[in-house]
Every structure is written in structure tokens, then in C-alpha cells.
C-alpha positions as CSV (number, residue, x, y, z in Angstrom):
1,X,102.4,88.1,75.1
2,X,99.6,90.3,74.4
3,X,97.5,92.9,76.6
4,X,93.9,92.0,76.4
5,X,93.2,94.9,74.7
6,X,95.5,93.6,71.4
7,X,94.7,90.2,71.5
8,X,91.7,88.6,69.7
9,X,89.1,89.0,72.2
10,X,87.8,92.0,73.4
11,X,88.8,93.5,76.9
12,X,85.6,92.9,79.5
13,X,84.2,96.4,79.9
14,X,81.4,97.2,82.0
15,X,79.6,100.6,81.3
16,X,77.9,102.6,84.6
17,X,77.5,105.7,85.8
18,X,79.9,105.8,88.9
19,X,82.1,101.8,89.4
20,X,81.9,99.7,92.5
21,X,85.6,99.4,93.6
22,X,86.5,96.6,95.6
23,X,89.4,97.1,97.9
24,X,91.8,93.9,98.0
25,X,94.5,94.2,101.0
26,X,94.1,97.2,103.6
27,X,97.6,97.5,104.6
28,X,98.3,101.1,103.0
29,X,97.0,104.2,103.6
30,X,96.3,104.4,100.1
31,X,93.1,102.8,100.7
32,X,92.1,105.7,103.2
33,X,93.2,108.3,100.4
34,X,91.3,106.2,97.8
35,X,88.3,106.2,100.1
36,X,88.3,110.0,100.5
37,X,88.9,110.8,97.4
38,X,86.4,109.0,95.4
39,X,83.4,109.4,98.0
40,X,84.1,112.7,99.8
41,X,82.5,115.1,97.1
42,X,83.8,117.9,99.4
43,X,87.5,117.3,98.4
44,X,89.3,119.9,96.6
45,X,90.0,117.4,94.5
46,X,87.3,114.4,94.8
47,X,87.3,112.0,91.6
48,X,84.0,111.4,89.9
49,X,82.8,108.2,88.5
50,X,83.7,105.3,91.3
51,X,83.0,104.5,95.1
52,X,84.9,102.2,97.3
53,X,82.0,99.3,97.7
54,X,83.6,96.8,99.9
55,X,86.9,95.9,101.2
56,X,88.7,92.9,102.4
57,X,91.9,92.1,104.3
58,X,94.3,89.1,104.5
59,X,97.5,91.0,105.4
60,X,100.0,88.5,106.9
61,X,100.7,89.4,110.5
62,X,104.4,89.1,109.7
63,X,104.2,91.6,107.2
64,X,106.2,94.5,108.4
65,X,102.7,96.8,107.7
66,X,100.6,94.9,109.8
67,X,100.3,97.0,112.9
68,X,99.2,99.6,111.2
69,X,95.7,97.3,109.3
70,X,93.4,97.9,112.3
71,X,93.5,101.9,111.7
72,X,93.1,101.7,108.1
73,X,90.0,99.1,108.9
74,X,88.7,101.6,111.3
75,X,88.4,104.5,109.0
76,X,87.4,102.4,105.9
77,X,83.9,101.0,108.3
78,X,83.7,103.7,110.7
79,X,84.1,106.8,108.9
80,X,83.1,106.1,105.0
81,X,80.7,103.0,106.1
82,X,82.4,100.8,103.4
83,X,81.4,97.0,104.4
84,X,84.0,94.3,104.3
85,X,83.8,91.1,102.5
86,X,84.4,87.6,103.3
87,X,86.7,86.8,100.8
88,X,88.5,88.4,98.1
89,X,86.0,86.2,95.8
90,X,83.2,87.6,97.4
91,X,84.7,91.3,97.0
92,X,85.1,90.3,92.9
93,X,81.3,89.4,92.8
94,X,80.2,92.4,94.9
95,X,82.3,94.8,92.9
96,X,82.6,96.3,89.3
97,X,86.4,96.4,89.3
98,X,88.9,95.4,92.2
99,X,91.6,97.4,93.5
100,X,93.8,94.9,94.5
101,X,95.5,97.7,96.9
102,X,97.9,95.5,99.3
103,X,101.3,96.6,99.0
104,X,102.8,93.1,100.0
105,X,103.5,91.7,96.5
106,X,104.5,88.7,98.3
107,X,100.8,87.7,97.9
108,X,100.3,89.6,94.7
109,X,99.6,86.9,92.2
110,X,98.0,84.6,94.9
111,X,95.5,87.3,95.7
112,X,95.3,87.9,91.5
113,X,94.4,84.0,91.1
114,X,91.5,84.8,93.7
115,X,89.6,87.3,91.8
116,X,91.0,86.6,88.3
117,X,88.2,84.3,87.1
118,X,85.4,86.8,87.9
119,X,86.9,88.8,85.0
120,X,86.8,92.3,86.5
121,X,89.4,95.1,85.8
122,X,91.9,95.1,88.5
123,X,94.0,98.1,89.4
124,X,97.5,96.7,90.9
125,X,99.2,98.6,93.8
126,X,102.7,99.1,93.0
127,X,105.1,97.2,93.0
128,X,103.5,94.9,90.1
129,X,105.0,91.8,91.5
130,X,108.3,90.7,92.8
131,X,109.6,88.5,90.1
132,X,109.1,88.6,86.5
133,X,108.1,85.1,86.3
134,X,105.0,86.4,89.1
135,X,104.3,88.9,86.4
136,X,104.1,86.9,83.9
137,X,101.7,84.5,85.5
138,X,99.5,87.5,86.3
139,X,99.3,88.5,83.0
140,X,98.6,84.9,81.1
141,X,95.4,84.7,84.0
142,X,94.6,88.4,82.7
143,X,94.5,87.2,79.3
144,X,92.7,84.1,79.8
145,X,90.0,85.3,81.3
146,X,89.9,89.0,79.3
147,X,90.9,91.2,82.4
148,X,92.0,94.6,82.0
149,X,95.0,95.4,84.7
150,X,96.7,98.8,85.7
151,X,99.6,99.0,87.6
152,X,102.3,102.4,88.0
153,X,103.7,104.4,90.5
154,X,101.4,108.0,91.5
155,X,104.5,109.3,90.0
156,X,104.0,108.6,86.6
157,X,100.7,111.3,86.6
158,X,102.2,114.2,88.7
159,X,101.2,116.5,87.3
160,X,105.0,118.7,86.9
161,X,106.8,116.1,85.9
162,X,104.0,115.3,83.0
163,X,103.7,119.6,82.0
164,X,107.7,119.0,81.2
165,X,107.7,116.0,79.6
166,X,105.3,117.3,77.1
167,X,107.3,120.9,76.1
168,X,108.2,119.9,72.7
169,X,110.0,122.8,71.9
170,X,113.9,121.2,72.4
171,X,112.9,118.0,70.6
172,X,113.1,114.3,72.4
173,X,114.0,113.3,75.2
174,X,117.6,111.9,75.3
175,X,117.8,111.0,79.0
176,X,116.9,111.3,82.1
177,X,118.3,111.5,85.6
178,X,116.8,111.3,88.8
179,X,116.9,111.8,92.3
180,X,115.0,110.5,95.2
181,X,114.2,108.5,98.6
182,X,115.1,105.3,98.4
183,X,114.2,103.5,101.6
184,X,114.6,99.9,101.9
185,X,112.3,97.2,103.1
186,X,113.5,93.4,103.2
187,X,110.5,92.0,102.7
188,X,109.9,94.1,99.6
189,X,113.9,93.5,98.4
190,X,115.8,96.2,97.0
191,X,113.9,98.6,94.1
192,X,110.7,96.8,94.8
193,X,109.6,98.9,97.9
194,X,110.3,102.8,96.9
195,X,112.6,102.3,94.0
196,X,109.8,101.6,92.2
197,X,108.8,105.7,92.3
198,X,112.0,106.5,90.4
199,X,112.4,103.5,88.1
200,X,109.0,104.6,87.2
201,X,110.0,108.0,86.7
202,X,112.7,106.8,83.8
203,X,110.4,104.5,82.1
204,X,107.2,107.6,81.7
205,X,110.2,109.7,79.7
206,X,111.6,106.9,78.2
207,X,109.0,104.3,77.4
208,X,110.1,100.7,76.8
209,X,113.1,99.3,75.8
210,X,116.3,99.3,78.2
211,X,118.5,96.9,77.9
212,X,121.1,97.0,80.9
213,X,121.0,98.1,84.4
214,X,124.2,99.0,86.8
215,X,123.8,99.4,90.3
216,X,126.3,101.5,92.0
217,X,126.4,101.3,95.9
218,X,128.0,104.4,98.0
219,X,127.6,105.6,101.8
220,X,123.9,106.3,102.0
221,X,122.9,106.3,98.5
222,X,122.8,103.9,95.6
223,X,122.8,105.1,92.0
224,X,121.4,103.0,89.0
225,X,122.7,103.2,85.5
226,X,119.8,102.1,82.8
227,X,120.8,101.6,78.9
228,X,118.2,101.8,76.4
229,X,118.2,99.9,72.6
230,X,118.3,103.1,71.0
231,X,121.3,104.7,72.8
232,X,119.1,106.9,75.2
233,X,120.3,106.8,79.0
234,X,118.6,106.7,82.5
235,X,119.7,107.2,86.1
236,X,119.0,107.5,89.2
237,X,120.6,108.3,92.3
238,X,118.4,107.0,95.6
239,X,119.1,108.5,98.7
240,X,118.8,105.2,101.8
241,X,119.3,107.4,105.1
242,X,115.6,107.7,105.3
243,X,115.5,111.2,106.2
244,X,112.8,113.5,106.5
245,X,115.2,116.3,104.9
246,X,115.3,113.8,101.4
247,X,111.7,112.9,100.9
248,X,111.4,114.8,97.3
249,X,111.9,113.7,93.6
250,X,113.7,115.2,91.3
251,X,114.0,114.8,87.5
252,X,116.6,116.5,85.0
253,X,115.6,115.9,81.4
254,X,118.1,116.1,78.7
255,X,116.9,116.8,75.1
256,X,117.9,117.0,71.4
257,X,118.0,120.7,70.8
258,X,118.4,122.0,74.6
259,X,121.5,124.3,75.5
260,X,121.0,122.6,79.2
261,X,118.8,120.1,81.3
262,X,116.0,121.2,82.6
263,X,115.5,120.5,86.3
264,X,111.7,119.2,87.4
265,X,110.3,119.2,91.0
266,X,108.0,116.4,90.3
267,X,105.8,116.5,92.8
268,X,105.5,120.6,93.3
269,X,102.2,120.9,92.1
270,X,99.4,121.4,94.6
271,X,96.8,118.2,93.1
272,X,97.8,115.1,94.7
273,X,99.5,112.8,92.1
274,X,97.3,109.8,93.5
275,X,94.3,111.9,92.5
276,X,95.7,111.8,88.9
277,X,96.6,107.8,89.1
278,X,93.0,107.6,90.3
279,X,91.7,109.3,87.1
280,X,93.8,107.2,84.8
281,X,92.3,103.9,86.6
282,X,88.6,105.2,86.0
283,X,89.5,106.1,82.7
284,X,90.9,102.2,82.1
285,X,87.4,101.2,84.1
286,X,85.7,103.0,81.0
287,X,87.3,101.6,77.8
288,X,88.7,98.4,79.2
289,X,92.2,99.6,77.9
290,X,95.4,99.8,80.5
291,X,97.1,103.1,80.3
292,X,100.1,101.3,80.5
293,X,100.9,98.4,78.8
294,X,101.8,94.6,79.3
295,X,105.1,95.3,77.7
296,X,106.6,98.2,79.6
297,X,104.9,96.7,82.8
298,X,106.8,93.3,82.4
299,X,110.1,95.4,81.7
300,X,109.8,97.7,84.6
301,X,109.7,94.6,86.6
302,X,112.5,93.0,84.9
303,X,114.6,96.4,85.4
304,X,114.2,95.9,89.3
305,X,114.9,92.2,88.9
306,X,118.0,92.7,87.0
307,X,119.0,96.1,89.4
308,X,118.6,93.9,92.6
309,X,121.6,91.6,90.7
310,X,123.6,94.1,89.8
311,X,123.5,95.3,93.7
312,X,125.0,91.9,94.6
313,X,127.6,91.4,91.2
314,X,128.1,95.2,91.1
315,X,128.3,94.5,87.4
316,X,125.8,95.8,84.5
317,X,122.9,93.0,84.2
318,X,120.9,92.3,81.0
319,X,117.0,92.7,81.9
């Protein structure tokens, strides 16, 4: 499989001035920091080039989010003035691009098979989907009708974690380990609701190509074991008690030439990592091109797929 970008037809692009986002799914507050962000010019750090056009919700009143959808609606029509659609095909014709920003994957590639056909980039809320065979069948609609889609965790663009990761002075990167919330939400099984943030964080130092995943299960915490093709190793250990006190990320890199790790606070710098995942998306609205690719989007969702097996065998799974 190929990323529209590489196949034989061009990616759709669509050049303007400032992009017409359509909001697909209101039950995050991402959609209230996307709002503010791209139309409140008065934000320290308000991104240029799109505006939230319309929005439109179908959040399933079981889903363990709903209560809080009437807030977010609020704020999207009362206090930016965005209108809301009638359907999510409606939001694809009335917009350049469509956020499709619901974090209940649940619905992810029914909502995809909605707008898909209108051809519009779509930026995916994490987590991609919940199965790899979902994420396949989002990506063979992508290609067929020449859709450019970005999905990653905020994490992947703070801005610490990226200042490390590109010191070149003790050579590669041989590994990483990580530590983390990891707060668990049936309805989102095991890595798919915040395990996502630090599977995420292995795969920006380590790119594609793991091979096994071991899930480890303690008092508390979990810790996940990936093994990559070429030798290279990365973990992370995911804190469950869903404490205030363990809400922060951390990341020690290992490299070729270091006399010892070096330990990253990834989310210590003052600009909000969203911000930065915003600007990558406006950059993919631009050239058509993902900033991350078919490939290591499939295998980031075949590491949590294989990780939620290993939690139940408690043996190393292949992706």
C-alpha cells in the first residue's frame, strides 16, 4: 500500500490563503483549542493559514464523552460563531479540509466513508483507528479517491522532545524509554485511549520497523517492551492510577557515542504541543503530503493491536 502522495496519481491539493476546516465529531476539547487557536489572532500562539468553518456532531450517547458534547457545542456556536452542519457530507462540501476530530474511533472509518468521496484532506484525531484491518480500509478509501490523511499524537511535535531528538552530536539513536499516564478507557481498549501519547513517542525516535511487543503488567503500572528489525529497543513504562501527581512524559534517549542517556521533559516547553500538530496539519493542507506516512501509521496501530495481546498472553506478540 501506497500513501497518495507515492502512488501514481497526484495527492488533491487545494491552494488558498487561509483553509476552511471542517470539524467532524465534537466530543473533545480539542475542538475548543483548535477553535482558539486558529481564529483567536490574539493567542500567544494563534496559527495562521486556517479557520474552523463548520462543525458537526454525531457522538453516540453511550460514548463515555458524551456528557461533556453540549459544552464543547456551546463554545464552538456561541463564542467563535462556527455554524454546524447537517451532516458530515455536508461539512465535506462546505469545507477545504476536514478535521475529523471525534476521539471515538469506534466510528472512525464509518465517519471516514462519509466524507471520503468529496476528496478533501482529513486530519485524523488520534487514535487512527482501533484495528488494523479499520486502518487499512481507511487508507484503500484515501487512495481511491486521492485523499491526503494526517494522524499523530500532539506529542510527536513538542517542541523538547523534537530540540533532543535532533542533537547529533552522540550519533543515533539506539533506544528509547519512556514514562507516562496511562489511563484506561474500555471503550477505547488498552493503548488505544492514552497509550497512544507514548507509543507515539517511541515511533518519532525510532521511525518504522518494530517487530515485537511485550506487555508487562505490575500494581498500578504496565510496561511495554518494543523490538525493532535492526536491533534498536523501545519501552515504556505507563503509570494506570490516574493521578494528578503522574500526568507528565518523560523520555530517556540512548545513543551511539553517549557516555549516558539523556533525560527529556517532553512537554516542558511553554508553546503548546497542539499548536505544533496544528502547524504540521496546515503544512500537509499546503502540499497535499502527510507528515507521517501510511507505513509507520499502519504499524503504530498494529503495535497497539499486538500490545493489547500481549496484555492478555503476557507473551511477546509479532505486529
Amino acid at each position: 500500500m501506497t500513501t497518495a502522495a507515492q502512488g501514481n496519481s497526484a495527492p488533491r491539493t487545494h491552494k488558498t490563503s487561509t483553509y476552511r476546516i471542517g470539524l467532524l465529531g465534537i466530543d473533545t476539547g480539542h475542538v475548543v483549542a483548535t477553535a482558539q487557536l486558529l481564529m483567536n489572532p490574539d493567542d500567544k500562539y494563534f496559527v495562521e493559514g486556517a479557520t474552523v468553518g463548520c462543525a458537526f456532531d454525531d457522538t453516540d450517547e453511550n460514548f463515555f464523552n458524551f456528557h461533556r458534547v453540549e459544552v464543547y457545542r456551546k463554545t464552538l456556536t456561541e463564542e467563535y460563531g462556527i455554524p454546524l452542519a447537517a451532516s458530515a457530507e455536508e461539512l465535506a462540501e462546505k469545507s477545504d479540509a476536514v478535521f475529523l476530530s471525534s476521539i471515538d474511533a469506534r466510528q472512525r472509518l464509518r465517519q471516514f466513508r462519509a466524507i471520503a468521496e468529496a476528496g478533501k484532506p482529513v486530519i485524523v484525531e488520534k487514535p487512527f483507528a482501533l484495528s488494523v484491518r479499520d486502518a487499512e480500509a481507511i487508507f484503500e478509501l484515501a487512495d481511491r479517491y486521492r485523499t491526503p490523511v494526517f494522524c499523530s499524537s500532539s506529542l510527536r511535535y513538542a517542541e523538547t522532545f523534537n530540540k533532543a531528538l535532533r542533537k547529533q552530536k552522540d550519533g543515533a539513536i539506539l533506544g528509547i524509554d519512556c514514562l507516562g499516564p496511562l489511563d484506561l478507557q474500555p471503550q477505547l481498549p488498552g493503548l488505544f485511549w492514552y497509550g497512544v501519547h507514548l507509543t507515539e513517542l517511541l515511533f518519532t525516535a525510532l521511525g518504522a520497523g518494530c517487530r515485537t511487543v511485550w506487555a508487562v503488567q505490575g500494581e498500578g503500572r504496565e510496561h511495554y517492551v518494543g523490538h525493532w528489525e535492526d536491533g534498536r529497543i523501545g519501552t515504556f513504562h505507563g503509570d494506570i492510577r490516574q493521578t494528578e501527581h503522574h500526568k507528565r512524559y518523560f523520555a530517556m534517549l540512548h545513543r551511539e557515542q553517549g557516555e549516558k542517556p539523556e533525560l527529556v521533559d517532553v512537554r516542558s516547553a511553554e508553546k503548546p504541543d497542539f499548536a505544533c500538530l496544528l502547524e504540521q496539519a496546515i503544512g500537509m493542507l499546503r502540499t497535499g503530503i502527510s507528515p507521517v506516512s501510511q507505513k509507520e501509521t499502519l504499524e503504530i496501530v498494529r503495535f497497539m493491536e499486538a500490545a493489547n495481546r500481549s496484555r492478555v498472553s503476557g507473551l511477546p506478540e509479532k505486529l
